[in-house]
C-alpha positions as CSV (number, residue, x, y, z in Angstrom):
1,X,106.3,87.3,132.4
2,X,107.1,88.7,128.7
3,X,110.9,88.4,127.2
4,X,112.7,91.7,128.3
5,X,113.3,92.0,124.2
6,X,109.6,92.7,123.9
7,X,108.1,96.0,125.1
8,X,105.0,97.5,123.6
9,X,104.2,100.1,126.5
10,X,106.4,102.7,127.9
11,X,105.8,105.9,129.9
12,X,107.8,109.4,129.2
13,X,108.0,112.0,130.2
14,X,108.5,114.4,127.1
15,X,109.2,118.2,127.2
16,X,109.9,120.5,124.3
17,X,112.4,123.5,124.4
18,X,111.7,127.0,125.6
19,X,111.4,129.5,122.8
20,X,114.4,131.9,123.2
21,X,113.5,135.8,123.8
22,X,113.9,138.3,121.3
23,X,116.8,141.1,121.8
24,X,115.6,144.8,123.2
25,X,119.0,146.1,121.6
26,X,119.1,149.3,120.0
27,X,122.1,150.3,117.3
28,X,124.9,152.2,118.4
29,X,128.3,153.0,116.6
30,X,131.2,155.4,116.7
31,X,129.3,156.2,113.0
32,X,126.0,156.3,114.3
33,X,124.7,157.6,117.7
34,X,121.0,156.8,117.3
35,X,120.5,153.9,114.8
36,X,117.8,152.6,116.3
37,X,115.9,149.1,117.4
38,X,118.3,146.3,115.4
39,X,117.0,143.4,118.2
40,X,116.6,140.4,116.7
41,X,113.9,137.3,117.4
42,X,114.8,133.8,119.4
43,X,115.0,131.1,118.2
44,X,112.1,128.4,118.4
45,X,112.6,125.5,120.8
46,X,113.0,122.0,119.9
47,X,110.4,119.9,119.0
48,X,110.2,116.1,120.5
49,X,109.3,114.2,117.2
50,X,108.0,110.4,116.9
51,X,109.4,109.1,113.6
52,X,108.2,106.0,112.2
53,X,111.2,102.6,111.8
54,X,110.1,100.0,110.0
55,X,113.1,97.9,111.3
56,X,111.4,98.8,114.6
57,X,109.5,96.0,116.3
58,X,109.7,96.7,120.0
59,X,109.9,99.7,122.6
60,X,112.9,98.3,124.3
61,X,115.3,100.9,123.2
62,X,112.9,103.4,124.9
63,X,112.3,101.9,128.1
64,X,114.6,103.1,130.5
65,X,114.4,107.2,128.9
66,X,111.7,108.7,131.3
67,X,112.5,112.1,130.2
68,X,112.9,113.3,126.9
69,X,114.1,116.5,126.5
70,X,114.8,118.7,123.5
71,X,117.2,121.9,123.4
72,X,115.7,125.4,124.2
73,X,115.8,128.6,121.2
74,X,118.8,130.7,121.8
75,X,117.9,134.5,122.6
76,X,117.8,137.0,119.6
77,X,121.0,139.3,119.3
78,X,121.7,142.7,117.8
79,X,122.1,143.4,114.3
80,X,119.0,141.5,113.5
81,X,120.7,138.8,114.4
82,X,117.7,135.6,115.0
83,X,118.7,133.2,117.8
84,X,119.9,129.7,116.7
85,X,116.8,127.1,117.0
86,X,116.6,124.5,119.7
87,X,117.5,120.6,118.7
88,X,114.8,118.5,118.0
89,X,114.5,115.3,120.1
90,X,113.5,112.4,117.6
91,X,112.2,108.9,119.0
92,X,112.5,106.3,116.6
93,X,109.6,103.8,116.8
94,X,108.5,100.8,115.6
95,X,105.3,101.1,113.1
96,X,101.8,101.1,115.1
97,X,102.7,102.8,117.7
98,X,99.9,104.8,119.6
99,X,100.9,108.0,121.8
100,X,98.4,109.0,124.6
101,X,98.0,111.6,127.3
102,X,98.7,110.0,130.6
103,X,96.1,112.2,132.1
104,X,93.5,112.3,129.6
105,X,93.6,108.8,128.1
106,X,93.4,111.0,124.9
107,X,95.2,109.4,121.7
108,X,97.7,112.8,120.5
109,X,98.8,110.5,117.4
110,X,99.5,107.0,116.2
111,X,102.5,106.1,113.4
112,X,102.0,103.6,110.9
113,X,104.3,104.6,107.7
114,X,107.9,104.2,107.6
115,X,110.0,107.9,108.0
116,X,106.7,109.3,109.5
117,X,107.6,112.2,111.3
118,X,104.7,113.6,113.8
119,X,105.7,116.2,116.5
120,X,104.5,115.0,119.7
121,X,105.1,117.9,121.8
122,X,106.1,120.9,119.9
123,X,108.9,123.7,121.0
124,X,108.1,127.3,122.3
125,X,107.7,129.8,119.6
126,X,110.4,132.6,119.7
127,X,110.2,136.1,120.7
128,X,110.3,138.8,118.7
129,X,112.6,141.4,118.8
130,X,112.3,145.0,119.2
131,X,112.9,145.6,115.4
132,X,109.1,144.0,114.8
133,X,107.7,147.0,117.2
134,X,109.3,150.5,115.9
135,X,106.1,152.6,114.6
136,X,106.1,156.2,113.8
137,X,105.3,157.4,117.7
138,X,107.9,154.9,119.0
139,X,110.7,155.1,117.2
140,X,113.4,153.2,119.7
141,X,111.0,150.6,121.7
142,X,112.9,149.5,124.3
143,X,110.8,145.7,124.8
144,X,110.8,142.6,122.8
145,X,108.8,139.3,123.5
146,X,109.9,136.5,125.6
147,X,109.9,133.0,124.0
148,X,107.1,130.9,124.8
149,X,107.4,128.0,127.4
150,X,108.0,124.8,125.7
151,X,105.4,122.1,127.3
152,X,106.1,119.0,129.2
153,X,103.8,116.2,129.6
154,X,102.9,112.9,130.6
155,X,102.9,110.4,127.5
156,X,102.3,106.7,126.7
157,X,103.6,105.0,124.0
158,X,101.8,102.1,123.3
159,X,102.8,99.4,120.4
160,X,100.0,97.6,118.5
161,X,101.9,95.4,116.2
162,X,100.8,95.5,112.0
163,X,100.1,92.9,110.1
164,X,98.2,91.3,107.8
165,X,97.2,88.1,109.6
166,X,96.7,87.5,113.6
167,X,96.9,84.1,114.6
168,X,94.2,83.4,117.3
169,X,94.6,80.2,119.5
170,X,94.6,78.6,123.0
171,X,98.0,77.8,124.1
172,X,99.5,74.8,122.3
173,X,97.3,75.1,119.4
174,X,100.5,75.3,116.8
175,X,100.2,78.8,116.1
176,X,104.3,79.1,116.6
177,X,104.5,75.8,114.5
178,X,102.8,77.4,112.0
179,X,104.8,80.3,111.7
180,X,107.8,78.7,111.7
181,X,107.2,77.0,109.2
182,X,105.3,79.6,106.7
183,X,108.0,82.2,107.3
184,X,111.6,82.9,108.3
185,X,110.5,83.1,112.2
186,X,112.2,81.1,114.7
187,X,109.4,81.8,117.9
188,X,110.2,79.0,121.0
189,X,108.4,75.8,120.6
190,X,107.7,73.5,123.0
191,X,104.9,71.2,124.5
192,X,103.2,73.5,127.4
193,X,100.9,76.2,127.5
194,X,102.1,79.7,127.3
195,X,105.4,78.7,125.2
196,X,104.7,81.7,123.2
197,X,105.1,85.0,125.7
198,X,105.9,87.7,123.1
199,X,104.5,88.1,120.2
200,X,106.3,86.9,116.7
201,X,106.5,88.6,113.0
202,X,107.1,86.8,110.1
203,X,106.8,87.6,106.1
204,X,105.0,84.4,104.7
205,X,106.0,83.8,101.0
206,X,103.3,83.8,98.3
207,X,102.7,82.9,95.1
208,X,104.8,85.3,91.9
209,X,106.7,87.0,94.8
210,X,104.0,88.1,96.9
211,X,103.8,88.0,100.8
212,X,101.7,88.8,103.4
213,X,102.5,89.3,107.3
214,X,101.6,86.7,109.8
215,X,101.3,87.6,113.5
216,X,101.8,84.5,116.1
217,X,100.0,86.1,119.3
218,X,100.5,84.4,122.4
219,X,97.8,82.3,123.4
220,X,94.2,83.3,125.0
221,X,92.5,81.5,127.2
222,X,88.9,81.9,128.7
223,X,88.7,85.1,130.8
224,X,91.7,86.8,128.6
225,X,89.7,89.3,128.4
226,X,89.1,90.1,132.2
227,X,93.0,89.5,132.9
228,X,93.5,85.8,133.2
229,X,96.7,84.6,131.9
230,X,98.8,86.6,129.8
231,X,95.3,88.8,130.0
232,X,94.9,92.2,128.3
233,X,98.1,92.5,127.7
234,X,98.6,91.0,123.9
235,X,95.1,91.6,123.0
236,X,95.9,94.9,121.6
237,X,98.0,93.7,119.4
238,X,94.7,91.4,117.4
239,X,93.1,95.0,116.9
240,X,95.6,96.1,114.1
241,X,95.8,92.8,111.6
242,X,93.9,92.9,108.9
243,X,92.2,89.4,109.6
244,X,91.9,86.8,112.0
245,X,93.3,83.2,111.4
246,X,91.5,81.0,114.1
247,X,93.4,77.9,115.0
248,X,92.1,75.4,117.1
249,X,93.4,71.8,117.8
250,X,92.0,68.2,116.4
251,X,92.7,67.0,120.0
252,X,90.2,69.7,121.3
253,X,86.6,67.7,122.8
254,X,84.5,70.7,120.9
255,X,86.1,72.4,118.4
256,X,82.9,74.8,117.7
257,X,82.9,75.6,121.9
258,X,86.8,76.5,121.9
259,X,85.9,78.5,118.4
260,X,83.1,80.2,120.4
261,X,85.4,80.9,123.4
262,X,88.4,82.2,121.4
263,X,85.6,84.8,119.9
264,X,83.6,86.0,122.8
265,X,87.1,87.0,124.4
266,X,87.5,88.7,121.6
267,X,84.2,90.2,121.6
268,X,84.0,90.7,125.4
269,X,87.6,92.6,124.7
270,X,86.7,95.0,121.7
271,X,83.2,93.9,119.7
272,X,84.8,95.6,116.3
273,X,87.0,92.7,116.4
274,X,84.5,90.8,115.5
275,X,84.1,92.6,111.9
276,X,87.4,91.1,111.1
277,X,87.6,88.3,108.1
278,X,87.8,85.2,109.9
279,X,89.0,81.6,108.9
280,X,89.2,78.7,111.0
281,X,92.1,76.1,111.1
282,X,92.5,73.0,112.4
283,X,95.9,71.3,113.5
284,X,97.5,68.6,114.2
285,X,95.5,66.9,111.3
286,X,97.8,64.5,110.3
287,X,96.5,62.9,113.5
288,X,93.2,62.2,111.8
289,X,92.2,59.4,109.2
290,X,89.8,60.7,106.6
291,X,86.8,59.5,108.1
292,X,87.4,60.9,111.5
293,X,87.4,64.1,109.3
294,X,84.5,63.9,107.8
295,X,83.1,63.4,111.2
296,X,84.7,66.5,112.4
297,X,83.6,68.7,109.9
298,X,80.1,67.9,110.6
299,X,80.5,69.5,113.9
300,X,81.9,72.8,112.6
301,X,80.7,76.5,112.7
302,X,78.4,76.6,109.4
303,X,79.6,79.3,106.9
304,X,83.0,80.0,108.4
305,X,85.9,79.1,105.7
306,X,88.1,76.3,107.1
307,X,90.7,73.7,106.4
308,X,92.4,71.1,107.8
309,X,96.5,71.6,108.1
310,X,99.2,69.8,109.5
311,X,102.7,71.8,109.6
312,X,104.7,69.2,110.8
313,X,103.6,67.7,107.6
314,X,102.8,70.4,105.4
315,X,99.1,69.2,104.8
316,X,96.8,71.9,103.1
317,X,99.4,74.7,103.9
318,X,99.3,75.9,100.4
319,X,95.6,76.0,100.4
320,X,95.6,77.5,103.7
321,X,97.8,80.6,102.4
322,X,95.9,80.3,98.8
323,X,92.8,81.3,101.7
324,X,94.5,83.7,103.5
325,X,95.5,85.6,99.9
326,X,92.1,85.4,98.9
327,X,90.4,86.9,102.0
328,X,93.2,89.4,102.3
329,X,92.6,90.7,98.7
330,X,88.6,90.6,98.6
């Protein structure tokens, strides 16, 4: 089961405000006895707005708000006097987030910029009052327009996290090892499958003051992609990095099988995943003496970049990352 910090899929139910009606008033004073339609229009109903946080990484905050509801337009008064607007209801989300149609399945918008505002579901326009409808053959119109209805719907919110790099491993391949120590990320280590059970960010320091983001993913294991293990549920999150860092243990009898398995999950999950830049890594070198190696290497997937690391040692990492820059920016 996932930390309770970590939430990357919530339901809402979100409902914009009702327009407000526009005024049927007419104009009357102790100066003027007929003066006339003066009605004025309502006010529109609040939107509910996503807004892109980039100090957003989870749903969490989100979680237990099933409705979302934004302020109805205020009716039009005399005088010409327009109905205040509704309040708009603004979510705050983390960047990557997908919004879908509970009923449809159909995405309505996705945010991936920092202060990106997109209305999700928009408030009822505002009537118009009966100022808009006086005409030579009706010169005191005694109607004006109701606001529209504001609409409510079903929504999905579904977080795919961003980032340059997805690390792609079975459990206990060193992919939180890793990333501890590239980065400023502290994700749990320990020795047993399925230590990782949310995924982990971190800003990996590059050469001249560059950096690239490195996703830790928690780990896949044959039939991933048909719900064993952690299943479906972090797979999503490979589909937004920009490439695909495949990490795969020295201890491991067949490095090229468990590369093959790692990929056909991938494949059997989404096939464009598969278009991704790939390089292959292999841990826990500082296990093996050169020759053993050179063995090894013999064995691998022909024309996939790769490198042997160590993190507990720091073997290779700087060619590793000298790699990752160099596939990133090709």
């Amino acid at each position: 089961m996932a930390s309770s910090n970590f939430i990357d899929y919530v339901k809402i139910c979100s409902r914009s405000g009702h327009g407000g009606g526009g005024s049927a008033h007419l104009h009357r004073d102790k100066k003027t006895a007929k003066g006339g339609p003066d009605g004025g229009d309502g006010g529109r109903g609040g939107h509910v707005i996503l807004r892109g946080n980039s100090q957003l990484w989870t749903l969490l905050h989100l979680q237990y708000r099933k409705h979302i509801i934004a302020e109805n337009g205020l009716n039009g008064g005399p005088s010409h006097s327009t109905g205040a607007q509704g309040k708009d209801e603004v979510l705050e989300v983390p960047l990557g987030t997908i919004a879908r149609n509970v009923e449809t399945g159909e995405v309505m918008c996705e945010i991936t910029e920092d202060g990106q505002e997109i209305i999700l579901t928009p408030g009822g326009r505002g009537g118009l009052g009966n100022a808009h409808f006086k005409s030579p053959t009706n010169q005191t119109p005694r109607y004006a327009q109701p606001g529209e209805p504001g609409i409510e719907e079903w929504v999905v919110l579904e977080l795919k996290l961003l980032a340059d790099v997805g690390l792609v491993g079975f459990p206990n391949a060193g992919k939180s090892t890793l990333l501890s120590v590239v980065s400023a990320a502290k994700p749990k280590i320990a020795n047993y499958a399925f230590t990782t059970l949310e995924p982990n960010l971190g800003v990996v320091a590059y050469r001249d003051y560059k950096s690239f983001v490195m996703a830790d993913i928690p780990g896949i294991i044959e039939g991933a992609s048909e719900g064993k293990g952690l299943g479906l549920r972090f797979l999503r999150h490979i589909e937004r990095n920009s490439m695909l860092l495949f990490m795969v243990s020295c201890e491991s009898a067949d490095i090229a099988e468990e590369y093959n398995v790692l990929l056909n999950e991938l494949q059997t999950y989404n096939p464009e995943l598969l278009d991704k830049k790939r390089i292959l890594a292999i841990t826990k070198s500082d296990m093996l003496d050169e020759e053993l190696e050179q063995e090894m290497r013999a064995t691998l997937p022909e024309g996939l970049p790769t490198v042997f690391i160590s993190s507990i040692t720091g073997k290779n990492i700087t060619q590793l990352k000298d790699m990752i820059w160099e596939a990133l920016n090709s």
